[in-house]
ChimeraX commands (.cxc) that place a marker at each C-alpha (Angstrom):
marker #1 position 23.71,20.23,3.89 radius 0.5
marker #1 position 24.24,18.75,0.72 radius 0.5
marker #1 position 22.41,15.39,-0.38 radius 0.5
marker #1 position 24.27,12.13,-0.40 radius 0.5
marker #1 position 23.88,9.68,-3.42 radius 0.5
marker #1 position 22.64,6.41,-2.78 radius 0.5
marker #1 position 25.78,3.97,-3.37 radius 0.5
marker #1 position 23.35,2.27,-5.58 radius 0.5
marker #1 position 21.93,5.29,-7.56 radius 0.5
marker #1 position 25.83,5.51,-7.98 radius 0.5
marker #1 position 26.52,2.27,-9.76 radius 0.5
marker #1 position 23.46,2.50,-11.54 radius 0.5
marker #1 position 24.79,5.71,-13.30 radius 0.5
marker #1 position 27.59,4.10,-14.29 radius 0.5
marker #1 position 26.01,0.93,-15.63 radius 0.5
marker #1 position 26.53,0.44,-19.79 radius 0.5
marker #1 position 24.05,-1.37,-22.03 radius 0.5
marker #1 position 24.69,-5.50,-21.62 radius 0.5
marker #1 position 24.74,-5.96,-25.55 radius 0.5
marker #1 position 27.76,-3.74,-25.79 radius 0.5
marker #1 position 31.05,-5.84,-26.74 radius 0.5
marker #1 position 33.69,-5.48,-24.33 radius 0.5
marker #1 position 35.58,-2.28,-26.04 radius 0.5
marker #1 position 31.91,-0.70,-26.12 radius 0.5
marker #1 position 31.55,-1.24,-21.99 radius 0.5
marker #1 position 35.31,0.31,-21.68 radius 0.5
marker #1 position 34.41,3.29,-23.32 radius 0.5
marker #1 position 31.26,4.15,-21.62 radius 0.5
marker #1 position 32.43,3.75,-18.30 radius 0.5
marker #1 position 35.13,5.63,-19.57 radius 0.5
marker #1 position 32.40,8.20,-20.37 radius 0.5
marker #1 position 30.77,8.18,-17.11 radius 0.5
marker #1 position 33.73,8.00,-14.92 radius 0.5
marker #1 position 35.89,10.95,-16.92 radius 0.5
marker #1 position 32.90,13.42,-17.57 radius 0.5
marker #1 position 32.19,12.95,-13.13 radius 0.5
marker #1 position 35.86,14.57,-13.04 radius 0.5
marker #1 position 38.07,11.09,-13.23 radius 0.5
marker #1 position 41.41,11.81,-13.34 radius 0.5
marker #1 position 44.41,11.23,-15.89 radius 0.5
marker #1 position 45.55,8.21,-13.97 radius 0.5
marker #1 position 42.10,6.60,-14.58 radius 0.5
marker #1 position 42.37,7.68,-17.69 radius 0.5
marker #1 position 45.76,5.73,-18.41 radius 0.5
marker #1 position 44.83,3.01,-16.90 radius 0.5
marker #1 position 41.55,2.36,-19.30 radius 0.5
marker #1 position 43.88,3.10,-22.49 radius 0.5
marker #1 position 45.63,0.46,-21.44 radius 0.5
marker #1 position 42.99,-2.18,-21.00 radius 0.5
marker #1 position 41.59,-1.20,-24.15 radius 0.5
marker #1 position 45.35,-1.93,-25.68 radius 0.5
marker #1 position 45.06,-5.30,-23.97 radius 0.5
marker #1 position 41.85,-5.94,-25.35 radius 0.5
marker #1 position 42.22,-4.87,-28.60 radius 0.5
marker #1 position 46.06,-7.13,-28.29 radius 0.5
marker #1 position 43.71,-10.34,-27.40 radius 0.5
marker #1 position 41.38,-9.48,-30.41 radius 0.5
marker #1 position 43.80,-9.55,-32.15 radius 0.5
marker #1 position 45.39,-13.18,-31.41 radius 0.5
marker #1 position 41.71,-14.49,-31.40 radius 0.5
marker #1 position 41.73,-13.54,-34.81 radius 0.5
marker #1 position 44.13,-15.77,-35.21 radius 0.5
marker #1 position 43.33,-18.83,-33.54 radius 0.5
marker #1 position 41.59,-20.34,-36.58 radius 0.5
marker #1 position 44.41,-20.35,-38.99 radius 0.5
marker #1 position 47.78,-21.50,-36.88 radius 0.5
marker #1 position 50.67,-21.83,-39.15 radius 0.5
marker #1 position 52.83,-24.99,-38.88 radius 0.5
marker #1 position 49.26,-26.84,-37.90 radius 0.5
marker #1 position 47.17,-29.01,-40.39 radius 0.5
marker #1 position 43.85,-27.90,-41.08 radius 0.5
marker #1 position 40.65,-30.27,-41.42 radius 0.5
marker #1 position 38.33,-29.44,-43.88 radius 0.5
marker #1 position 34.48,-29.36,-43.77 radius 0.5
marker #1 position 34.23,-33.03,-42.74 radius 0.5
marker #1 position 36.24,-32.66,-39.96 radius 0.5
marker #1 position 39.11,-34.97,-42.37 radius 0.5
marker #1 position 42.95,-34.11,-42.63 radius 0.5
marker #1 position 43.55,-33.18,-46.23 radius 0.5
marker #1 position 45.31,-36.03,-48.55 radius 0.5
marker #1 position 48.34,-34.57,-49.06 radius 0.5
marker #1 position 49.32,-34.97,-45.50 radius 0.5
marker #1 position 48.42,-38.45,-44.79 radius 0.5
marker #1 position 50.82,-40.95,-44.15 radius 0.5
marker #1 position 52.32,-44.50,-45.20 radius 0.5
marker #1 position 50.96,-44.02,-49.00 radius 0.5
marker #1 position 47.48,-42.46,-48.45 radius 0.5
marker #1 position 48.59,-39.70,-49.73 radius 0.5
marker #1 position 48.64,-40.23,-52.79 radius 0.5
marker #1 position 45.82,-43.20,-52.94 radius 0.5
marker #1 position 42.77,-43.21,-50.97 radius 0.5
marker #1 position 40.77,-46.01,-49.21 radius 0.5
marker #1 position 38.52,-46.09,-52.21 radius 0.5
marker #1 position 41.26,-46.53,-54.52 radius 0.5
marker #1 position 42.74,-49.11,-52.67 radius 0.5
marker #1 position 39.18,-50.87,-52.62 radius 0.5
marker #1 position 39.16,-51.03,-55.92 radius 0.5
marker #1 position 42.47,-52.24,-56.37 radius 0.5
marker #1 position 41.68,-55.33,-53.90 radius 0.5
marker #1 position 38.77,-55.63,-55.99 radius 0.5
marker #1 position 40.19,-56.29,-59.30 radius 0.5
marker #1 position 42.50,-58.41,-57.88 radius 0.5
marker #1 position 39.60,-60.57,-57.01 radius 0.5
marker #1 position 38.67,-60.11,-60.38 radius 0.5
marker #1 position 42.17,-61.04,-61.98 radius 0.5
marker #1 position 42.32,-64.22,-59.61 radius 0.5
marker #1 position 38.31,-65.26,-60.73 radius 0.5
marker #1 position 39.61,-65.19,-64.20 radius 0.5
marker #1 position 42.02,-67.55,-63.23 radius 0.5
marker #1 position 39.74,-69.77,-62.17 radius 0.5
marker #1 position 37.19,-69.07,-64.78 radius 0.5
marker #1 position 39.11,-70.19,-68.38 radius 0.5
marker #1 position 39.37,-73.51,-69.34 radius 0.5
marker #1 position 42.81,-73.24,-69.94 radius 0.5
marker #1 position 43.69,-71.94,-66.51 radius 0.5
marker #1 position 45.16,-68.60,-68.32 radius 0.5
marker #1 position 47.76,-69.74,-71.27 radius 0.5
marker #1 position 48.83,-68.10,-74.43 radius 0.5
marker #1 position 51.87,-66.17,-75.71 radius 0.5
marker #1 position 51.28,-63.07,-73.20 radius 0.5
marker #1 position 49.98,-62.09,-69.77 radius 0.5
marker #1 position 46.22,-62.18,-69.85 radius 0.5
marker #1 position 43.88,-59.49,-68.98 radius 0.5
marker #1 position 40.98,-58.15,-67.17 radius 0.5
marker #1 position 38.87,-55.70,-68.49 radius 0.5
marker #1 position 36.03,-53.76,-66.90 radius 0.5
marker #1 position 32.88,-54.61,-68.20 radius 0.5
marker #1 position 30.11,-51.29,-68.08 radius 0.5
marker #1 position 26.81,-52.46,-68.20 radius 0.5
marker #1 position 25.35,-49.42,-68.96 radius 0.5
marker #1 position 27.27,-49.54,-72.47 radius 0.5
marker #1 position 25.48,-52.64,-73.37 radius 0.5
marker #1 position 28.78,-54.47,-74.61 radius 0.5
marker #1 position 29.16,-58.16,-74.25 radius 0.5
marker #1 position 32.89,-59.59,-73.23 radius 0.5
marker #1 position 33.37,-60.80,-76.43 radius 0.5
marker #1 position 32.91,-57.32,-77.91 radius 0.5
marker #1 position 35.40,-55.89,-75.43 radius 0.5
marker #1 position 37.49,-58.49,-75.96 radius 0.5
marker #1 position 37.73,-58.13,-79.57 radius 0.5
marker #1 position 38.68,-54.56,-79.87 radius 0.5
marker #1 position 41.99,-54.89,-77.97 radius 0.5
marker #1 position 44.98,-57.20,-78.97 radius 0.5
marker #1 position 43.86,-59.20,-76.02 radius 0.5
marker #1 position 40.83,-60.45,-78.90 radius 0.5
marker #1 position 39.84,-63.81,-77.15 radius 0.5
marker #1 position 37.41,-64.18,-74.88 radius 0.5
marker #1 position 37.88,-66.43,-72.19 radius 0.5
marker #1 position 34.67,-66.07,-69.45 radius 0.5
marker #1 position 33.20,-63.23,-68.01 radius 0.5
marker #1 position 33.18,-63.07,-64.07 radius 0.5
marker #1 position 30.81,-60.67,-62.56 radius 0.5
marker #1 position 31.93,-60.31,-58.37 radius 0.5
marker #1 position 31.59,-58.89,-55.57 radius 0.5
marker #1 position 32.41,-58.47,-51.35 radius 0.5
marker #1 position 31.20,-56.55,-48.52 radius 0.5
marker #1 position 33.71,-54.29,-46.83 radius 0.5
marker #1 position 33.63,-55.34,-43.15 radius 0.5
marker #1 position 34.18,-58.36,-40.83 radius 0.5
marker #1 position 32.22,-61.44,-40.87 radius 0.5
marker #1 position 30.30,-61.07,-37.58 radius 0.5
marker #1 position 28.25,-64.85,-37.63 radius 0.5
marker #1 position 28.92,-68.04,-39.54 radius 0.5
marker #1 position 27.48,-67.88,-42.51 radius 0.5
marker #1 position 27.84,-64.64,-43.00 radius 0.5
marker #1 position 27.39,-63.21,-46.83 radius 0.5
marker #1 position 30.42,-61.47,-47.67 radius 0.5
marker #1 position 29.98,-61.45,-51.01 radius 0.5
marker #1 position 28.28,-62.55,-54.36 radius 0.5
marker #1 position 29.57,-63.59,-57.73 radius 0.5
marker #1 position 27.88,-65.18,-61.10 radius 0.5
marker #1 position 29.33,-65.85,-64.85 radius 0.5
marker #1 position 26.88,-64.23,-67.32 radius 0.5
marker #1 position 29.79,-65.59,-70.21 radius 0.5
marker #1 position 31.23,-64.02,-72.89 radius 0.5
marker #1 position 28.36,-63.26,-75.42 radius 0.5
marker #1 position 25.88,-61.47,-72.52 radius 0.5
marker #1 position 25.79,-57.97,-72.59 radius 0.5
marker #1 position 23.00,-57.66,-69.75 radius 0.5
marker #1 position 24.01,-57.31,-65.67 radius 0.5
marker #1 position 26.74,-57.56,-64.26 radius 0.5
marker #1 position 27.96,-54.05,-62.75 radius 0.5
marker #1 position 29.13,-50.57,-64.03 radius 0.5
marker #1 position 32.44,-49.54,-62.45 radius 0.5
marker #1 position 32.90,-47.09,-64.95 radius 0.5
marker #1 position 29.85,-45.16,-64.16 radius 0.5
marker #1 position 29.96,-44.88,-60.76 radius 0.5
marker #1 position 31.51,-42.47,-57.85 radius 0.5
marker #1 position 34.94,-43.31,-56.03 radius 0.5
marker #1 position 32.64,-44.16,-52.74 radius 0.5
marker #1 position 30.31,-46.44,-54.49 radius 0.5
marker #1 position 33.19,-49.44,-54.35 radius 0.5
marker #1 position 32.32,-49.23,-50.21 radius 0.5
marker #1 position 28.33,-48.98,-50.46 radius 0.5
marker #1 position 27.43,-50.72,-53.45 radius 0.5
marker #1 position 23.85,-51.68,-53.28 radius 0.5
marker #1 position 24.04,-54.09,-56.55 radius 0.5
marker #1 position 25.40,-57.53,-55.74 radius 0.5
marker #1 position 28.36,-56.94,-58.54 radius 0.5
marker #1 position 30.64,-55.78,-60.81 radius 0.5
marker #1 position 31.14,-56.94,-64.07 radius 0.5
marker #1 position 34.87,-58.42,-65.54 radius 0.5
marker #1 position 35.67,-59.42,-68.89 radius 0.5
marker #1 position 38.82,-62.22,-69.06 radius 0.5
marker #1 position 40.63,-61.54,-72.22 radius 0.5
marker #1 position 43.85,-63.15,-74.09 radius 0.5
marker #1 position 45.71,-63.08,-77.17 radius 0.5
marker link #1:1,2 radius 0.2
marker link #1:2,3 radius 0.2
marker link #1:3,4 radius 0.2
marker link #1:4,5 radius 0.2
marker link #1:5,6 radius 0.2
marker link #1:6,7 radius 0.2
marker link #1:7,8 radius 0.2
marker link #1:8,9 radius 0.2
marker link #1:9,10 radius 0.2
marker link #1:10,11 radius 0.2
marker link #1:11,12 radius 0.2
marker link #1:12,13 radius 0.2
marker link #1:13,14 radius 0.2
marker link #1:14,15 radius 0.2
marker link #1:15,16 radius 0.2
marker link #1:16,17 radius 0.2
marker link #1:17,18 radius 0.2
marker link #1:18,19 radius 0.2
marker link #1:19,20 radius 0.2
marker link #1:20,21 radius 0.2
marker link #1:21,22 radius 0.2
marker link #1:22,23 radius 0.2
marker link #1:23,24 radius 0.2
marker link #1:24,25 radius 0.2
marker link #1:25,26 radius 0.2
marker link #1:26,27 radius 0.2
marker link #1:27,28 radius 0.2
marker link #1:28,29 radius 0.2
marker link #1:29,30 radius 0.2
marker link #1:30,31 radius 0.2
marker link #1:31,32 radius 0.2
marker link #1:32,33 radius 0.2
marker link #1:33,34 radius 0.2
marker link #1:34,35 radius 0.2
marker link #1:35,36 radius 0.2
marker link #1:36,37 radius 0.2
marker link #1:37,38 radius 0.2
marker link #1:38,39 radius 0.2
marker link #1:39,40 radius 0.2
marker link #1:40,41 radius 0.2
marker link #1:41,42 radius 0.2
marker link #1:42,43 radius 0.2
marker link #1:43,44 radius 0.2
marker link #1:44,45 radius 0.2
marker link #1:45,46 radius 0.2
marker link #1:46,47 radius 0.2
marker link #1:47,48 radius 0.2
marker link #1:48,49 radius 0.2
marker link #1:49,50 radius 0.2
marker link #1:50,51 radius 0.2
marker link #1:51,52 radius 0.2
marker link #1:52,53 radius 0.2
marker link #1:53,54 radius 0.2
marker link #1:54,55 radius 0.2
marker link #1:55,56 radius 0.2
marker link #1:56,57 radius 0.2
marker link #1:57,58 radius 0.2
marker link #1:58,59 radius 0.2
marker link #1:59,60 radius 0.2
marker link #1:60,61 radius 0.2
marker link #1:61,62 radius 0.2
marker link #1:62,63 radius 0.2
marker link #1:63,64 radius 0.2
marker link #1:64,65 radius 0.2
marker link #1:65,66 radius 0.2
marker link #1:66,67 radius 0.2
marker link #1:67,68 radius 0.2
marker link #1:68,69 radius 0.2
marker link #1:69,70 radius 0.2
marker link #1:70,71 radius 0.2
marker link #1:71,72 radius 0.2
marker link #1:72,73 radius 0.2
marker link #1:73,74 radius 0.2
marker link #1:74,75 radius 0.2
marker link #1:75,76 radius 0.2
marker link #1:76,77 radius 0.2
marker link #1:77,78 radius 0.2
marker link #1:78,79 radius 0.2
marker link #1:79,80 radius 0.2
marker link #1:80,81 radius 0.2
marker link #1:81,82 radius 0.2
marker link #1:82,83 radius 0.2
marker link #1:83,84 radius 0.2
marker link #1:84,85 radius 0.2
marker link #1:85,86 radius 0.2
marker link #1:86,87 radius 0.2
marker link #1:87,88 radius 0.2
marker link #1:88,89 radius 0.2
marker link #1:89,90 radius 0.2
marker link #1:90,91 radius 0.2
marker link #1:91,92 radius 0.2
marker link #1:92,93 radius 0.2
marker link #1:93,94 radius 0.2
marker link #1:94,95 radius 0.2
marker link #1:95,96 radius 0.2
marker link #1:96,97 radius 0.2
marker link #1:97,98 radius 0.2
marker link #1:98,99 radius 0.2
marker link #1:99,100 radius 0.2
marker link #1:100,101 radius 0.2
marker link #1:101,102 radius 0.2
marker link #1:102,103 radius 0.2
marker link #1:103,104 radius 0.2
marker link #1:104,105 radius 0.2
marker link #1:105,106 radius 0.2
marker link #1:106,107 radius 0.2
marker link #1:107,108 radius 0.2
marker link #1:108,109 radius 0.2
marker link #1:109,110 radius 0.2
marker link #1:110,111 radius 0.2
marker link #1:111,112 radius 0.2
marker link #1:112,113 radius 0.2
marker link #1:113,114 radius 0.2
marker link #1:114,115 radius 0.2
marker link #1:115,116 radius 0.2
marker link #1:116,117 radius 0.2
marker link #1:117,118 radius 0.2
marker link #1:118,119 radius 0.2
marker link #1:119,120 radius 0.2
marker link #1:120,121 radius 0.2
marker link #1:121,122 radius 0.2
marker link #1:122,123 radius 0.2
marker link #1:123,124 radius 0.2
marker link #1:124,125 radius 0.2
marker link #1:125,126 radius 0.2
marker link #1:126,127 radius 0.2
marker link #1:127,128 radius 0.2
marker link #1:128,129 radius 0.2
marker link #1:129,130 radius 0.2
marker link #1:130,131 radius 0.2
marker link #1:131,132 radius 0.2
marker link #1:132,133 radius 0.2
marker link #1:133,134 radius 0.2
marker link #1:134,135 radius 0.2
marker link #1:135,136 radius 0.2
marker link #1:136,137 radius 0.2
marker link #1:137,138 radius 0.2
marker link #1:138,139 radius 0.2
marker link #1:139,140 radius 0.2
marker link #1:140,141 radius 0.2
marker link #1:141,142 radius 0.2
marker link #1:142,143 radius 0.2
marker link #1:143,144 radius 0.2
marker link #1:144,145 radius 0.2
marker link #1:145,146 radius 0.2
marker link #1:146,147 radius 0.2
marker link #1:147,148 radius 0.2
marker link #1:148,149 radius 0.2
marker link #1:149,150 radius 0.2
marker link #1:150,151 radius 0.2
marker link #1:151,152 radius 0.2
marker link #1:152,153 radius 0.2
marker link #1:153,154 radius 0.2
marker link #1:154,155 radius 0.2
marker link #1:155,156 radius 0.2
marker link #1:156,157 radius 0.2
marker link #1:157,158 radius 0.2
marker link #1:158,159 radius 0.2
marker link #1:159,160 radius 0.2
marker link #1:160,161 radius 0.2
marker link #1:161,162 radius 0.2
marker link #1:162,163 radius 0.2
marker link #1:163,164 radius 0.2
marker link #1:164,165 radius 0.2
marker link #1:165,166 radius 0.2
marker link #1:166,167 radius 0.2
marker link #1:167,168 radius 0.2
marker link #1:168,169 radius 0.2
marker link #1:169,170 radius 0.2
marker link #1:170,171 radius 0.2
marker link #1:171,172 radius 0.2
marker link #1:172,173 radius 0.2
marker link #1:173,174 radius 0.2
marker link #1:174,175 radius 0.2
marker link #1:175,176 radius 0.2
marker link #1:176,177 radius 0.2
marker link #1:177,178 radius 0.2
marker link #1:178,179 radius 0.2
marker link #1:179,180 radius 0.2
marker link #1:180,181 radius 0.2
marker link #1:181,182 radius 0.2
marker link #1:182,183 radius 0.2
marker link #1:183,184 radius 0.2
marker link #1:184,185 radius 0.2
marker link #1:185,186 radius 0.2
marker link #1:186,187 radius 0.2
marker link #1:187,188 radius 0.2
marker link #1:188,189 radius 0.2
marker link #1:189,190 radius 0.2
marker link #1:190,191 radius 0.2
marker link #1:191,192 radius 0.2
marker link #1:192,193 radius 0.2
marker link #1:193,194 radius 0.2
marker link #1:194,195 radius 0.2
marker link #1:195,196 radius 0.2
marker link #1:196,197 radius 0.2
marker link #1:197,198 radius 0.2
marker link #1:198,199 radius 0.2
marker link #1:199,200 radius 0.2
marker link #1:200,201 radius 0.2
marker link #1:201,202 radius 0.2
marker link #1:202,203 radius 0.2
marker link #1:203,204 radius 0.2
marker link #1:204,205 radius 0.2
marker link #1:205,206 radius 0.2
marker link #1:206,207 radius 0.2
view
């Protein structure tokens, strides 16, 4: 009499390597289960799981890069171009800044004598530190020529959580001080939302 294989010497034969991929473990039991005598059906029937598999490959492939979807970049952000109600084509930093030289504009106001006269609109002017310019210098090489104060502000982005709260800082180094104040023009977009320097520097010129 013939001797009978263990049911579990028999799936050990037909066991495949675990760190073969899914298509790998197909094929070898494909390998064991043929070369023992399988028969064409079995045969169909693994082509086509390997047709399935190689199908949901496929749409994995895929699944990174749908069309008609928006894709976030490295930051996990939507690109600008997509944003809505203005954003974009002006950022949050932009929009900072904007708020911040209107600050500026309305300090001026405050800031000349006059109260902001003359045969024209007066102007602000950025005043870069790092240039070593005084207000009056600025001042004089546009038609805007007169010098009216110098306003150097500032405010924290955020709510006021306590009274008493600093939310922001200003000073008035004048018209003929070149020193401190701030450099807008030297620094990044971002730096408008984490400035570490209590201000920026504005020159209030006129005609």
């Amino acid at each position: 009499m013939g001797t009978k294989t263990a049911p579990n010497a028999a799936a050990s034969s037909l066991k495949c390597p675990k760190s073969r991929c899914l298509t790998d473990a197909i094929s070898c039991l494909a390998e064991e289960k043929l070369g023992d005598g399988g028969n064409a059906d079995q045969a169909r029937k693994l082509a086509k799981l390997e047709k399935e598999v190689a199908s949901l490959k496929a749409l994995l492939t895929k699944v990174g890069k749908p069309s008609g979807f928006a894709m976030l970049d490295s930051k996990g952000r939507l690109p600008q171009n997509l944003l809505a109600a203005g954003y974009d084509r002006y950022s949050a930093y932009d929009l900072a800044w904007q708020s911040l030289h209107m600050a500026a504009a309305a300090a001026c106001r405050g800031s000349t004598s006059s109260g902001g006269t003359g045969c024209c609109g007066n102007m602000v002017m950025a005043r870069n530190t790092a240039d070593k310019k005084t207000c009056a210098q600025i001042c004089a090489q546009t038609p805007y020529r007169n010098c009216d104060a110098e306003v150097s502000i500032y405010g924290k982005k955020g709510k006021a959580t306590q009274n008493g709260k600093i939310v922001g800082a200003f000073y008035n180094y004048k018209c003929n001080h070149g020193a401190n104040g701030g450099s807008e023009v030297s620094v990044s977009d971002d730096t408008v939302m984490n400035y570490s320097y209590p201000y920026f520097s504005f020159c209030c010129c006129r005609k």
